[in-house]
N, C-alpha and C positions, 0 to 999 in steps of 0.2 A: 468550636472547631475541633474536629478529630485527629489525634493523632496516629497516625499508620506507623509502625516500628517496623522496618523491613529485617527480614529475619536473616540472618547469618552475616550481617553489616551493620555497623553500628552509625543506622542512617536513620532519618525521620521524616516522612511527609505529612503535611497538613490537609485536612480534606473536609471539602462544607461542601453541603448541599442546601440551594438557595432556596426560598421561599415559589419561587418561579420556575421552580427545575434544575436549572444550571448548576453542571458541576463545579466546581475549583478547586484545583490539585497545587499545591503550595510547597516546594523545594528549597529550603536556602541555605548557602552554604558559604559563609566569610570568608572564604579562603578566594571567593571570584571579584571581580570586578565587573563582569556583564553581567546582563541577564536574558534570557531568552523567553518567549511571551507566546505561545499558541492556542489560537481561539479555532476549536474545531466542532463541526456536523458531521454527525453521521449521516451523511448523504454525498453516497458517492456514483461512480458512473452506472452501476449495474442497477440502481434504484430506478430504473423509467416504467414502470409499473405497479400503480396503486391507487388507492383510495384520499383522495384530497381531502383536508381540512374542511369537514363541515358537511361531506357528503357522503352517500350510500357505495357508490358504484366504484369500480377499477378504472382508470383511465391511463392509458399507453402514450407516455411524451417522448422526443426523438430523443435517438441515443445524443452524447454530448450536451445533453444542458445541464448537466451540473458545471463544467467547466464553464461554458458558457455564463452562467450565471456567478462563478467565481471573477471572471474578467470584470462584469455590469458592475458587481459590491464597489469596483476602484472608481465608477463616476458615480461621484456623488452632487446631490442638487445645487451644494452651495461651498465655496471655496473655504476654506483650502481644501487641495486632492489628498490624499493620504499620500504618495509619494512624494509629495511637496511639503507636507507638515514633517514627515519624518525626516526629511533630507535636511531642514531647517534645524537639525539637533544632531545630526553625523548618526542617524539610527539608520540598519533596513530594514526594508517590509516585504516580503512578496507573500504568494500565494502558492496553495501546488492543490489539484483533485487526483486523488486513485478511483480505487474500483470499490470504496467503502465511504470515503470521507471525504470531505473540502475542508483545506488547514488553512486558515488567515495566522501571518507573524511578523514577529518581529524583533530585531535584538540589538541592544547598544548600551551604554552605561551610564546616560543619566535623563534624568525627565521619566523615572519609571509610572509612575501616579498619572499623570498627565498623558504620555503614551498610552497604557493598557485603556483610560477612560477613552479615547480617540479613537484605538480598534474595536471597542464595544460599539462605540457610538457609529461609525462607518459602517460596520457588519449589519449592523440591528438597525442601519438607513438606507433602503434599498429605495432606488431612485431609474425605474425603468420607463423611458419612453420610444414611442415609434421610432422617432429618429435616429435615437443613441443605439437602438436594437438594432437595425437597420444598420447603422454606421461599425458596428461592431464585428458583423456578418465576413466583409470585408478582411478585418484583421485575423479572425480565426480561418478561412477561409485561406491566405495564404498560411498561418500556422501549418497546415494539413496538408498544402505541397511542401514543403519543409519537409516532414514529415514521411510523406511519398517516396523522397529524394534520397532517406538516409537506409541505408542496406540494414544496421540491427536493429530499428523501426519498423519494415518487412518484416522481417523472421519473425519478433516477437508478436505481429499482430497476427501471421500466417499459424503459429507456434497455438495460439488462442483457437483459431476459427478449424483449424484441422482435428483439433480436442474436443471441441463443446459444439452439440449439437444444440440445447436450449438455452443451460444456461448462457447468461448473461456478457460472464467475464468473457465472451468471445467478444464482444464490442470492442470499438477505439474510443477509450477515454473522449477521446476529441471528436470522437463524430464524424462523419462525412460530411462535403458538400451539399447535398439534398438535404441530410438531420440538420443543420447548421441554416441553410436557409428557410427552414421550415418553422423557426423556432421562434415565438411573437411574443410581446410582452404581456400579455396573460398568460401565456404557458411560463413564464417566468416567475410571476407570481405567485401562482399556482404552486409552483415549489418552492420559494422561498416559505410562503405563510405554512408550507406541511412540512418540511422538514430546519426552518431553522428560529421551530418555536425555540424558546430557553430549555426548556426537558428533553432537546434533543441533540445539546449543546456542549460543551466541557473547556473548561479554562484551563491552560496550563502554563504556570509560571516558576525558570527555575534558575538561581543567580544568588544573588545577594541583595537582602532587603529584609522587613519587618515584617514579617506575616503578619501580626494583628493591622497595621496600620493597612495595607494593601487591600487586605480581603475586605475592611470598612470601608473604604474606598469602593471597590467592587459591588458592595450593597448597597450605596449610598448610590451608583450610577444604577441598576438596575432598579430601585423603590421607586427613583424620580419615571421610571417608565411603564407604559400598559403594555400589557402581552393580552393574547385569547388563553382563556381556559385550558390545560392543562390536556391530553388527548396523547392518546395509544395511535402511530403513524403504522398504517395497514399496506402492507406488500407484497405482492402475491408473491407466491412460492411456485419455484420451479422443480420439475422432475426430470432430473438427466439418466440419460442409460448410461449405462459401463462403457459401452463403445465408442471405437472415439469416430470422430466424423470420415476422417483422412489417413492411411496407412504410411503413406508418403508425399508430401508435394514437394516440387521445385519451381523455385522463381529465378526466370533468369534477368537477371539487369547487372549492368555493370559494375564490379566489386572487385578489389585488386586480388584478394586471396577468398575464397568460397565461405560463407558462415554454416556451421551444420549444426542442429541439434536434435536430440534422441529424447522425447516426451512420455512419459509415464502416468496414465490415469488412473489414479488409484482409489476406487471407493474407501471412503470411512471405515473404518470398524467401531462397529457401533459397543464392544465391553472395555473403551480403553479411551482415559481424558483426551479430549483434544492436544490439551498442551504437551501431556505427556508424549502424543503421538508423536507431535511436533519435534519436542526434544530427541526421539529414538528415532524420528528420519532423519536430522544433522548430522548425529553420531552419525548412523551407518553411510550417510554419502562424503560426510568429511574423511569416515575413516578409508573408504574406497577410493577414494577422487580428489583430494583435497593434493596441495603441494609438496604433504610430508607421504604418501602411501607410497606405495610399490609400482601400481597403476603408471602414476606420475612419472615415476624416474623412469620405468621401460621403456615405456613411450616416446621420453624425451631420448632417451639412448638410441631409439629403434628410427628416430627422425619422423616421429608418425606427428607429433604435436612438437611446439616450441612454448608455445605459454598453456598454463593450468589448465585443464576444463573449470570452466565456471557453472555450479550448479547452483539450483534454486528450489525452494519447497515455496507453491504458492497456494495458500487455504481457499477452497474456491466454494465453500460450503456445500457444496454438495459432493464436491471429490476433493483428490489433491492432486496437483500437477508438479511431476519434478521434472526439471527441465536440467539437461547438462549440455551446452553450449560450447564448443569452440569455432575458430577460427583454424584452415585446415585443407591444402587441398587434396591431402591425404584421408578425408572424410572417411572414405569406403572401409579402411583398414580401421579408424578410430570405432564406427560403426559396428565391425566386429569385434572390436575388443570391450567395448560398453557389453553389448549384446551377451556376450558371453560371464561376465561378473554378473545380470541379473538374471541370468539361468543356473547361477549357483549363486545365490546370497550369504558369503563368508565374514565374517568379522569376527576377527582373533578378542580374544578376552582381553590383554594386557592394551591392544587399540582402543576396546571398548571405554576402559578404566583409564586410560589418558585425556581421551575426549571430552569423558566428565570432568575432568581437571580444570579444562581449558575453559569449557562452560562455566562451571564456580569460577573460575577467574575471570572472566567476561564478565558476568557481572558485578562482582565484586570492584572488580578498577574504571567500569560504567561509569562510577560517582565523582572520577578526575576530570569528567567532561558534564559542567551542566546541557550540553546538547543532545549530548548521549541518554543524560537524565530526561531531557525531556520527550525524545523520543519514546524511551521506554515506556512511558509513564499511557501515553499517547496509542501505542501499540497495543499494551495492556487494553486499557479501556473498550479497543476496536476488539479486538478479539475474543476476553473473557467478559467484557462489558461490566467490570472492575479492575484496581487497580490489585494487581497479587501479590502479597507480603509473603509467601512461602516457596517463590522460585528455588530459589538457592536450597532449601531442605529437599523439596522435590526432585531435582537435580542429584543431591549426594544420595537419593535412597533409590534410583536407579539402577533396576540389577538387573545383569547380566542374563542372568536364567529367562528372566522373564523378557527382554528385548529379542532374543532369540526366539520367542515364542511368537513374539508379534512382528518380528521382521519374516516369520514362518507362512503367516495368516496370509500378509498382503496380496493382493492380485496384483499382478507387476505384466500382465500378459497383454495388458491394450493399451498400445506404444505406437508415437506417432514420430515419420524424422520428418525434419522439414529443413533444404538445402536452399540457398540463397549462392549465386555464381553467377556468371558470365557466361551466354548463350554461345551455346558452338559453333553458330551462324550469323550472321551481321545484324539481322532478326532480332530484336529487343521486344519482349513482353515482360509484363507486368503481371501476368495474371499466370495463378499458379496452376503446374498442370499434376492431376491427378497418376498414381499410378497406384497399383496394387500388388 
C-alpha cells in the first residue's frame, strides 16, 4: 500500500492498485465518526460512442444510458435490494451519473466491512432483463418531464446545445423520450462489460477505520471473483470548431423572474497544464464576478442584480465553457455590463494574490470534511486520471506575470446568451427561438 503525502498539509492517503485493475484510495482520519464510501466508472453521459469489449468496430448507443444503467445496478436478482440492506443499518446509498462518470455511495458509521463488500457486490451484479428494462423506461421517462418543467434545467440544457455543435456534452445526461425507449438490455450490457471492468473503476473510502484491515477486505472480495482480461476502452474522439452553434436563444415558458446567462467558448491553450488553466480561470472570474469585486457591489447598488452572478468553468475537453448565470429581469443591462469586463480582461495584482490565499485555504481546511475529501480525491482522478499531491505548491507558485499572459492568449470572442422568461403572449413554447 502506497502512501501519498499531500504536500503543503500534513495529510496522508493510501493507495493500491489491484491485481484486476481497481483503484483504492484510502483516507482516514480519527477525528470522524462516519465514513463515506464511493465506487466509481469512468463512464459517463458523453461516452455513447465506441468500441465494445471484444470487438473491432465503433458502435453509437443512445444518449442517457449511462444513467439508465445507474438506476438497473439498484435491481438486483436476489434480495435484499441495496436500499433495503442499507436502511437495515441507518446508512445511505444513492447514485448520481455526470458527463464523465457513474458514482455508486454510501455513508453511515457502522457495518463499514460489511457495507463497502455489499456495494462491490451489487455494482459488479448486474441483473438486466426485458421486463425490468421495459419497466424502468417508465420511471425515467417521467424523470425527464420533471425535468422539462424546471426553468434552470432549460437554460442549462439550452446553455449546452447553443455552445456545442459535436461535442457531446451538448446531450441531457438523462436522455430523451425516444433514447430512453430505445434502450434494450443488450445495449446495456454492452456497457456495463466495456466500461465497468475493474481497470476502469476506483474505490474511494474516506472517515475513520484501519486502512490495512479494509483494503484486505477489499482483496479478499474482489480474488473470490472473475473479471475479463484487462483491455484499453476505445472512444472515438470528437473535433469541435471554435464556434458556438447559437449567438442567442430565448425560451419562453413560464418563470417568475427571467434566467439569463452569457456563455464563453474557449478553446484550450495548448503550452499551459490543464489544472493550471483551470486554477487561472477561478482566479480571474472569482476576482471579476464573485460576491467580494466591484462588479457585485455596482450592480447591486444600480438594482440591475439582487443575488451574485453565479459562474462556472466547465472542462469539456475540447473547449471550456464559462458560463455566468443570473436570475434578472434587468438581463439587458446585466448583459452589457458582463460584455464589457471581457472586452477588457482587468485583474488588479493585490485581487490576484488574495485569490491564491483563498485557494490554499480551500484546500487546506478540505480535510475538516471527509466529504469534501472524498470528492476531491474523486475529481482528481476524473480530471488528471491521478490523484495530485502538489495542488497546493502549484497554487502558491502562481504568478501574476504569467496569468496575465495567459488571461492575454484566451479567445473569449464566441459567446452564447441564452434567456429563459415568460412569453409576451398567452402563447407558450418550448422550443428556443433563434436570433442573431
Amino acid at each position: 500500500m502506497k502512501k501519498i503525502n499531500i504536500k503543503g498539509v500534513n495529510e496522508v492517503i493510501y493507495y493500491e492498485k489491484l491485481d484486476n485493475g481497481m483503484e483504492v484510495y484510502l483516507y482516514n482520519n480519527n477525528r470522524y465518526h462516519n465514513n463515506i464510501v464511493t465506487f466509481t466508472t469512468k463512464f459517463g453521459s458523453i461516452y455513447n460512442e465506441f468500441i465494445p469489449n471484444g470487438e473491432k468496430d465503433f458502435i453509437k448507443v443512445p444518449n442517457g444510458i449511462a444513467h439508465f444503467l445507474e438506476h438497473k445496478l439498484f435491481a438486483q436478482e436476489q434480495d435484499p435490494q441495496p436500499m433495503e440492506f442499507y436502511a437495515k443499518t441507518g446508512t445511505m446509498c444513492n447514485a448520481y451519473t455526470t458527463f464523465k462518470n457513474t458514482t455508486y455511495l454510501f455513508y453511515g458509521t457502522n457495518n463499514l466491512i460489511e457495507n463497502i463488500n455489499f456495494l462491490l457486490d451489487y455494482v459488479q451484479s448486474p441483473y438486466f432483463t426485458e421486463e425490468n428494462v421495459e419497466s424502468e423506461k417508465g420511471i425515467i421517462n417521467e424523470e425527464i418531464n420533471m425535468c422539462d418543467d424546471r426553468p434552470t434545467d432549460i437554460l442549462y440544457d439550452e446553455i449546452r446545445k447553443s455552445i456545442f455543435k459535436k461535442n457531446n456534452f451538448k446531450e441531457s445526461i438523462i436522455g430523451t423520450h425516444g433514447e430512453v425507449n430505445s434502450i434494450t438490455k443488450d445495449l446495456l450490457y454492452t456497457c456495463y462489460n466495456t466500461f465497468y471492468h475493474p481497470s476502469n473503476m476506483f474505490l474511494v473510502i474516506t472517515g475513520s477505520f484501519d486502512p490495512e484491515e479494509v483494503l484486505s477486505s477489499i482483496k479478499e472480495n474482489q480474488n473470490k471473483k472473475e473479471f475479463a482480461k484487462t483491455f484499453k476502452t476505445i472512444i472515438k474522439e470528437i473535433k469541435e470548431p471554435d464556434e458556438v452553434v447559437k449567438e442567442k436563444s430565448i425560451i419562453n415558458i413560464n418563470t417568475d423572474i427571467p434566467k439569463y446567462s452569457y456563455n464563453v467558448k474557449i478553446p484550450y491553450l495548448k503550452d499551459i497544464d490543464k489544472r493550471k488553466l483551470s486554477l487561472y480561470l477561478y482566479i480571474m472570474l472569482s476576482s471579476l464576478f464573485d460576491d467580494t469585486s466591484d462588479f457585485d457591489y455596482t450592480l447591486k447598488e444600480e438594482g440591475i442584480i439582487t443575488n451574485s452572478v453565479y459562474f462556472n468553468v466547465l472542462n469539456c475537453d475540447t473547449h471550456i465553457l464559462l458560463s455566468l448565470i443570473n436570475e434578472t429581469p434587468k438581463y439587458k443591462e446585466l448583459d452589457k455590463k458582463i460584455a464589457e469586463i471581457f472586452a477588457d480582461l482587468n485583474v488588479l495584482e493585490k485581487d490576484f494574490e488574495r485569490k491564491k490565499r483563498v485557494l490554499v485555504s480551500n484546500e487546506i481546511y478540505l480535510y475538516d470534511n471527509i466529504e469534501l475529501v472524498n470528492d476531491m480525491i474523486v475529481d482528481n482522478i476524473l480530471f488528471d486520471n491521478t490523484l495530485k499531491d502538489d495542488v497546493i505548491p502549484m497554487i502558491k507558485e502562481l504568478n501574476y506575470e504569467e496569468f496575465v499572459g495567459v488571461i492575454s492568449k484566451l479567445n473569449t470572442k464566441n459567446i452564447s446568451r441564452v434567456i429563459v422568461e415568460k412569453p409576451k403572449n398567452e402563447k407558450i413554447s418550448n422550443k428556443p427561438s433563434e436570433k442573431k
